[in-house]
C-alpha positions as CSV (number, residue, x, y, z in Angstrom):
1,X,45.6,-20.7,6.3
2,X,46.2,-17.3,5.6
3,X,45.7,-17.8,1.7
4,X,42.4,-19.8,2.4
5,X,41.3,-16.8,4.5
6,X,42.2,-14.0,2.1
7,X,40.1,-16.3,-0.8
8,X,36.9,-16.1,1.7
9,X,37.4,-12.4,2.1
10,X,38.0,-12.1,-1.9
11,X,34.7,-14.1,-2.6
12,X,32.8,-11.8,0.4
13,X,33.9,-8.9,-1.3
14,X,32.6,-9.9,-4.8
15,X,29.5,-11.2,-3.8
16,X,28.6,-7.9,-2.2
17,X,30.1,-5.9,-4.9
18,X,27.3,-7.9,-7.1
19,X,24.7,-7.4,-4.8
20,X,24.8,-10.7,-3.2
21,X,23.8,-10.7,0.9
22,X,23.8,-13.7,3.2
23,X,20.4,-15.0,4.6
24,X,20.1,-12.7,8.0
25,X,22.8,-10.5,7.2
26,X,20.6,-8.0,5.1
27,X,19.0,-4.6,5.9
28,X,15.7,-4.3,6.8
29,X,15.0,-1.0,8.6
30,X,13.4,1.8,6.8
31,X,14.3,5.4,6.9
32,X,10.7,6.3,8.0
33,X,11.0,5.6,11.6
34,X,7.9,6.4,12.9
35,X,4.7,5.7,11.7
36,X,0.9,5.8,12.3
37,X,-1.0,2.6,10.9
38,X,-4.6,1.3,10.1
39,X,-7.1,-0.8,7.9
40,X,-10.9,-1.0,7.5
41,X,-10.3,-4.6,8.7
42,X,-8.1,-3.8,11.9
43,X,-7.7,-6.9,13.0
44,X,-7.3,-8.6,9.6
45,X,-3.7,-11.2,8.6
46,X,-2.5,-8.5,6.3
47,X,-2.6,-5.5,8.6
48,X,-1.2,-7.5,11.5
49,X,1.5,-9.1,9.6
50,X,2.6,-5.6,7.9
51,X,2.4,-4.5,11.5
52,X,5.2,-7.0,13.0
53,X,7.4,-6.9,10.1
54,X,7.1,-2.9,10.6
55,X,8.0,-3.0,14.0
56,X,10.7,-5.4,13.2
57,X,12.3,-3.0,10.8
58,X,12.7,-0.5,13.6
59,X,9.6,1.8,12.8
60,X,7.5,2.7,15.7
61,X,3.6,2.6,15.3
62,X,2.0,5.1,17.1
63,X,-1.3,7.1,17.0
64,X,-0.3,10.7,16.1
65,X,2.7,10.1,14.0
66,X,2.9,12.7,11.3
67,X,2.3,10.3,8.6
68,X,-0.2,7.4,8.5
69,X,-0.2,4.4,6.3
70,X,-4.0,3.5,5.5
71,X,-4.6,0.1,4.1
72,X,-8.0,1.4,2.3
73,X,-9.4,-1.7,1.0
74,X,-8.7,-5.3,0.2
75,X,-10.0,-7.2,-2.8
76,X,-10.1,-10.5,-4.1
77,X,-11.0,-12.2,-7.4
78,X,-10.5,-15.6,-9.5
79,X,-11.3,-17.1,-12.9
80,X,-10.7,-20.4,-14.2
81,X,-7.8,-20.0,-16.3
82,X,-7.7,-23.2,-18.2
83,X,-9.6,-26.8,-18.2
84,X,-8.5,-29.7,-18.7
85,X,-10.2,-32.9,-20.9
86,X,-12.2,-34.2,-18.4
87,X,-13.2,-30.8,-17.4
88,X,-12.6,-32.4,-13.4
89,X,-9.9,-30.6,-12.8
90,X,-9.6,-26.6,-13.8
91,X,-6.6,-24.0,-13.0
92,X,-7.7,-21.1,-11.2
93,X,-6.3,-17.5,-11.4
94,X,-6.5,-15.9,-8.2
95,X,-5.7,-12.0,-7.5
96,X,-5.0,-10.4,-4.6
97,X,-4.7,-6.5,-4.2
98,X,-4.8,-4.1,-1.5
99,X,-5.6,0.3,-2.2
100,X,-3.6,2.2,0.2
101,X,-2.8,5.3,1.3
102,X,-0.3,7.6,3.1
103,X,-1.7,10.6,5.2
104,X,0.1,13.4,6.2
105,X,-0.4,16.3,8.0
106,X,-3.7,17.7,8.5
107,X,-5.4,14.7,7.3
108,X,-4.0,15.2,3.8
109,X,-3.5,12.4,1.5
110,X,-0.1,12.2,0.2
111,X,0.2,8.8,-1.9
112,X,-2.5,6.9,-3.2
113,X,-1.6,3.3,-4.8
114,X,-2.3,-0.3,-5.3
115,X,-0.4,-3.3,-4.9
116,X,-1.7,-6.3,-6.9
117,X,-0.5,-10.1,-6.8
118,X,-1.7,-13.2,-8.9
119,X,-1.2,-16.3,-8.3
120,X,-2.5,-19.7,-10.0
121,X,-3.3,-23.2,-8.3
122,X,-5.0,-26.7,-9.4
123,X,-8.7,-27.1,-8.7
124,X,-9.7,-31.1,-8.3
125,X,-13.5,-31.8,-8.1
126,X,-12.3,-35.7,-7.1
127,X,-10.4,-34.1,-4.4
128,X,-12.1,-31.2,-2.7
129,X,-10.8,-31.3,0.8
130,X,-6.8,-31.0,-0.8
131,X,-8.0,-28.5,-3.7
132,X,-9.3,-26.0,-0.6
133,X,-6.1,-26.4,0.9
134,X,-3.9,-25.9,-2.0
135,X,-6.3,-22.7,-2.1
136,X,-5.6,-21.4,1.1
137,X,-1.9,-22.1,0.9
138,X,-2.2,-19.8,-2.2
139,X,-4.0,-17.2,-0.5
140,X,-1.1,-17.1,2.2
141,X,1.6,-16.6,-0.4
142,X,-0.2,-13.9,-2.2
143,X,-0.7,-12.1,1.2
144,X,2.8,-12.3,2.1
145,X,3.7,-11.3,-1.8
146,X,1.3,-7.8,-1.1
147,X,3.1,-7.4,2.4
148,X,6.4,-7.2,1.1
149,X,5.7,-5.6,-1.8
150,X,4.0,-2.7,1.0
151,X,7.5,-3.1,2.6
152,X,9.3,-2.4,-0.7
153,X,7.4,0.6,-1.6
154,X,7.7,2.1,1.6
155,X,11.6,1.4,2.3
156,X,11.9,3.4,-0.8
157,X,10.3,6.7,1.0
158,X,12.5,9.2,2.7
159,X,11.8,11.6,5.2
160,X,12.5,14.2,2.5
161,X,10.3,13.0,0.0
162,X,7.5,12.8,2.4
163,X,8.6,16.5,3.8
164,X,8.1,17.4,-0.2
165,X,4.9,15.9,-0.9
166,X,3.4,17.0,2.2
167,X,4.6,20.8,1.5
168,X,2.8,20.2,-1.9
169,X,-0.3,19.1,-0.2
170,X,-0.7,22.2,1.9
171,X,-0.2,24.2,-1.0
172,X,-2.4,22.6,-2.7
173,X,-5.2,22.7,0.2
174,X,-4.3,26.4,0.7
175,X,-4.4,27.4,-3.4
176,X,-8.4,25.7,-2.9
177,X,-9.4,27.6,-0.2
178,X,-8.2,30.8,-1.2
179,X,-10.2,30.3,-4.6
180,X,-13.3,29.5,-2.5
181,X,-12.2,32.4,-0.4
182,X,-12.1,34.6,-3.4
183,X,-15.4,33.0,-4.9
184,X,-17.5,33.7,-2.0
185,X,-16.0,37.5,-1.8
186,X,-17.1,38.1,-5.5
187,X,-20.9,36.6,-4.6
188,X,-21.1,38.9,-1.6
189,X,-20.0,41.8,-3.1
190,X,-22.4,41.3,-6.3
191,X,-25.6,43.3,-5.7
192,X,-28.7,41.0,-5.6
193,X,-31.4,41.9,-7.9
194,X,-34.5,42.2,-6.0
195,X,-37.4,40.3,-7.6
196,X,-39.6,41.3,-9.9
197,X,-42.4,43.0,-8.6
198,X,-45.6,42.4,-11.1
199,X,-48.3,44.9,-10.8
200,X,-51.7,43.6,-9.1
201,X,-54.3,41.8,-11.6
202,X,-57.0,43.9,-12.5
């Protein structure tokens, strides 16, 4: 007994020494714990799904929070990737992608990136009704491929990192408007010519 159980703890402790987790037993929270979230399609799958799976990673969404996650726009394309003999059936390529942003402080934009998924699937003119389906089942995986590919990219932000990039940001923001400070001080201090006065015609 005592044998079998030190075997299940040796095969526990290699599996996480190469990185392996059990189903349930993985982390999901991010370090960002607090967030502000929208989309130009408020109510649309992706933003509601990203959303949940926020919340359920133990980040808050609330209006207000220093930094904003802005789902900017979400495209879609497909091409027919290949034919075959009979030219009544056709592969499509379909390609999902998503701009979005992260706003800081000030309304200052800190990240700005795309996530972009493709995904292929069986187009049968003799069978219509199960080609839109296999379509839509495609378009489901490629949204929740873009979701947690969002996830990814954003459990790899720290606090500190977005501290840094927003420091940079108001630098930035402060380096243009001191410029445009200093332009409009040199035009006001130019003298303006008068215009040319031309004697009356004769």
């Amino acid at each position: 007994m005592i044998k079998r159980n030190l075997l299940v703890v040796g095969l526990a402790s290699l599996l996480g020494a190469c990185g392996f987790q059990l189903r349930g037993t993985e982390s999901n929270s991010l370090m960002v714990k607090e967030m502000d979230l929208s989309a130009r399609d408020a109510y649309g799958p992706l933003v509601t799904e990203l959303r949940a799976n926020l919340e359920r990673s133990g980040v808050r969404i609330v209006g207000g929070a220093p930094y904003k996650l802005v789902l900017a726009q979400e495209y879609e394309t497909q091409r027919s990737a290949s034919y075959n003999g009979s030219a009544r059936s056709s592969e499509i390529e379909l390609t999902s992608g998503v701009n979005y942003q992260i706003i800081g402080r000030h309304q200052r934009e800190l990240i700005s990136d795309k996530m972009e998924v493709q995904k292929v699937y069986v187009q049968d003119t003799s069978n219509l009704t199960g080609s839109d389906e296999e379509a839509k089942q495609a378009r489901r995986e490629m949204r929740r491929d873009l979701e947690q590919r969002i996830m990814l990219r954003l459990a790899q932000l720290t606090p500190e990192q977005l501290d840094t990039l927003q420091a940079k940001a108001d630098a930035r923001a402060q380096a243009e408007a001191d410029a445009a400070a200093e332009a409009q001080r040199i035009q006001d201090a130019t003298p303006q010519q008068s215009p040319l006065q031309l004697p009356p015609a004769q």
